[in-house]
Structures are given as C-alpha cells and as structure tokens.
PAFI-528796 format. One record per residue: x, y, z of N, C-alpha, C in turn; residue number from 1; residue in one letter. Coordinates in steps of 0.02 Angstrom, whole numbers. Layout:
N
   n.east   n.north     n.up   ca.east   ca.north    ca.up   c.east   c.north     c.up     k   r
        X         Y        Z         X          Y        Z        X         Y        Z   NUM   A
...
***
This chain:
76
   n.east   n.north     n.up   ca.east   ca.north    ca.up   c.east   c.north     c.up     k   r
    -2244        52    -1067     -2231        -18    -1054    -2296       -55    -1038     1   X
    -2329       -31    -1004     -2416        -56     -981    -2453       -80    -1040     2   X
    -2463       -11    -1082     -2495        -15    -1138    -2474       -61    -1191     3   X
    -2412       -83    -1184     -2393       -128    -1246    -2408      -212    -1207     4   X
    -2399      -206    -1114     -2413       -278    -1098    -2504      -291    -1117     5   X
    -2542      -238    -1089     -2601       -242    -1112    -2613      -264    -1186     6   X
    -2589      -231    -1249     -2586       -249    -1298    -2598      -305    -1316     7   X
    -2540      -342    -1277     -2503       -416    -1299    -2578      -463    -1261     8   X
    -2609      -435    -1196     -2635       -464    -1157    -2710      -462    -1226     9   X
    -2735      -404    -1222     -2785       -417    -1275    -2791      -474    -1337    10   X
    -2716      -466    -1374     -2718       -501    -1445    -2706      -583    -1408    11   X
    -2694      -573    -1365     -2690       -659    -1350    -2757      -677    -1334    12   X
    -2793      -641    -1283     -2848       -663    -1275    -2900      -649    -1339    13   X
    -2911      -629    -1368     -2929       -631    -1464    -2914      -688    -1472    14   X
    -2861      -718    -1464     -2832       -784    -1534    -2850      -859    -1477    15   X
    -2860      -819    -1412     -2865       -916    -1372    -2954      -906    -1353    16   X
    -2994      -850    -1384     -3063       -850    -1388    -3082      -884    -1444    17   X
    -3037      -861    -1512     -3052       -878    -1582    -3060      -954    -1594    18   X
    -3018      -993    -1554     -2970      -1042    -1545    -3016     -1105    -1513    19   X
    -3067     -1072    -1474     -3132      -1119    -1445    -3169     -1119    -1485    20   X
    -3202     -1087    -1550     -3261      -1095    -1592    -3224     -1143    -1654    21   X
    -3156     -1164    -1655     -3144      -1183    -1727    -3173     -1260    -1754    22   X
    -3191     -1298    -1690     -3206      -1362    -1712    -3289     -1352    -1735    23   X
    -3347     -1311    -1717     -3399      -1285    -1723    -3402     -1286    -1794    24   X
    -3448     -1286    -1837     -3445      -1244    -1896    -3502     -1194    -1894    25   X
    -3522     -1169    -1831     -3562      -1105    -1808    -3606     -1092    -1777    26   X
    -3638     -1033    -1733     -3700      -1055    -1680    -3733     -1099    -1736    27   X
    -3783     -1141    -1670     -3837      -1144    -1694    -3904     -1099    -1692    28   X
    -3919     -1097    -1652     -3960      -1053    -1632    -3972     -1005    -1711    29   X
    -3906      -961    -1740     -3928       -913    -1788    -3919      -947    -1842    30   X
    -3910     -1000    -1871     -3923      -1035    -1923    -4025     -1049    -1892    31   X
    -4031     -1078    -1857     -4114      -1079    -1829    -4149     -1021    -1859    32   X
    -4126      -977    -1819     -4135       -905    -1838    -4148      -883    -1928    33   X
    -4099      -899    -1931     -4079       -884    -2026    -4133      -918    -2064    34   X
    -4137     -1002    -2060     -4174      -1032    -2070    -4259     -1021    -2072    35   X
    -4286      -986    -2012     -4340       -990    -2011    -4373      -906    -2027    36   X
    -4318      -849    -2063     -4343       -795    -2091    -4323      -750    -1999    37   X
    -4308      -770    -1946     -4327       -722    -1901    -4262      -684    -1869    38   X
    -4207      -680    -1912     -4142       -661    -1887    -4164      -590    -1930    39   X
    -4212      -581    -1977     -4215       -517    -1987    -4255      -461    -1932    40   X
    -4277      -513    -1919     -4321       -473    -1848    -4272      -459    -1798    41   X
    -4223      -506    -1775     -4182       -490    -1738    -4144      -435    -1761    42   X
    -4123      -424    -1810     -4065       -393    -1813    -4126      -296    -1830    43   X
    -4202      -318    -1857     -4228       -229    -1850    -4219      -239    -1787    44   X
    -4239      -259    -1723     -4254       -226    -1662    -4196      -210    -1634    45   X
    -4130      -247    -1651     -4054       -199    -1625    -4063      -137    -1674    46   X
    -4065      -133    -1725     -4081        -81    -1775    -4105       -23    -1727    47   X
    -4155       -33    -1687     -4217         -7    -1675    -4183        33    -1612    48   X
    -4160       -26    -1569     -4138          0    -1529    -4073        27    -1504    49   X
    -4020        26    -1551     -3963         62    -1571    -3997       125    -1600    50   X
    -4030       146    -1640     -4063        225    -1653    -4106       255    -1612    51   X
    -4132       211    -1586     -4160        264    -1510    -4110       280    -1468    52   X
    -4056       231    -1449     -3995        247    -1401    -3952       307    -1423    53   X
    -3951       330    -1492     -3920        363    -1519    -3958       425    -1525    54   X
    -4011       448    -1523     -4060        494    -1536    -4055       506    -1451    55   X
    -4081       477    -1410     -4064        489    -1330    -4031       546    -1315    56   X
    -3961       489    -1342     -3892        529    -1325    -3898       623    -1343    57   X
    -3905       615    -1395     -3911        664    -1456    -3927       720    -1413    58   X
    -4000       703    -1386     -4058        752    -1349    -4036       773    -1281    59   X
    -4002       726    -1241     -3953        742    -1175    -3898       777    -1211    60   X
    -3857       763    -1249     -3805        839    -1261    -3837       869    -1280    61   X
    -3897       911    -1325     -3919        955    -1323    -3943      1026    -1281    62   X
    -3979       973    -1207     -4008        982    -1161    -3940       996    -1117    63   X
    -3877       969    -1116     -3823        979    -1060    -3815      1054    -1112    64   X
    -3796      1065    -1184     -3762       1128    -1193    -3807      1174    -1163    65   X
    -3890      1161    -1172     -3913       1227    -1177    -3899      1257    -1079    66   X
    -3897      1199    -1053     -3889       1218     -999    -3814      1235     -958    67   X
    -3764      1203     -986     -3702       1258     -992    -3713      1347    -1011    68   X
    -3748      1338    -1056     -3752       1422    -1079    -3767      1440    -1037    69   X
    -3833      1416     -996     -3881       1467     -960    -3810      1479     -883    70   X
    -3810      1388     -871     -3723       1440     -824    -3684      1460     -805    71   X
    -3672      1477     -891     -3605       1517     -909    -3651      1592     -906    72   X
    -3708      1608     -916     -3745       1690     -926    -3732      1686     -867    73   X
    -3764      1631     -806     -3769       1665     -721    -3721      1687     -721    74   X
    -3648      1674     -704     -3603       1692     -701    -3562      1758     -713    75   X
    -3587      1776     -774     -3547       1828     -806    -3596      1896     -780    76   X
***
C-alpha cells in the first residue's frame, strides 16, 4: 500500500515539475552554451568525471574483495 502511495506521490510530482517549464521554450543558459561551441566542454568534463567516479568505484571493490579473502584465510 506505501509503495503504490509513493508511486502516485512520485508521478505527480514528475507532471506538476514538468508543468513549470511549459511556458519557457528552454534554459537559457544552454542554448548560450550551445551557441558559443562550449556545451561540448561541458558535457567532456561530466564525461570525465563520471569515468573517474566509475574507475574509483571499480578499484575500492577490488581492494574490499581482496581484503575479504585475506579475512576469510584469518579465520579458517
């Protein structure tokens, strides 16, 4: 019962967010952006920094298994 009021609570708040940009016909700011060649820059350095965040991650589970093994050996 939660999960379906939540549901309802989400898709409403979706459609009365959607519902404030319609008179807009879009940022400005990223038309600026678009316009002057530099939304490609924006969008490598999320690039950039979404694959380091992901490589991070990567290297910390690595580093947590190898160190589960070592103790799971103390143990045994």
């Amino acid at each position: 019962m939660i999960r379906k009021i939540l549901v309802a609570l989400f898709v409403l708040t979706a459609l009365f967010s959607r519902a404030q940009g319609m008179n807009e016909a879009g940022p400005k700011m990223a038309d600026s952006f678009r316009e002057d060649g530099k939304i490609y820059v924006v969008i490598s350095v999320l690039g950039i920094i979404f694959t380091a965040i992901v490589v991070f991650l990567i290297l910390i589970e690595r580093k947590l298994n190898r160190l589960e093994k070592e103790v799971k050996g103390f143990k045994n």
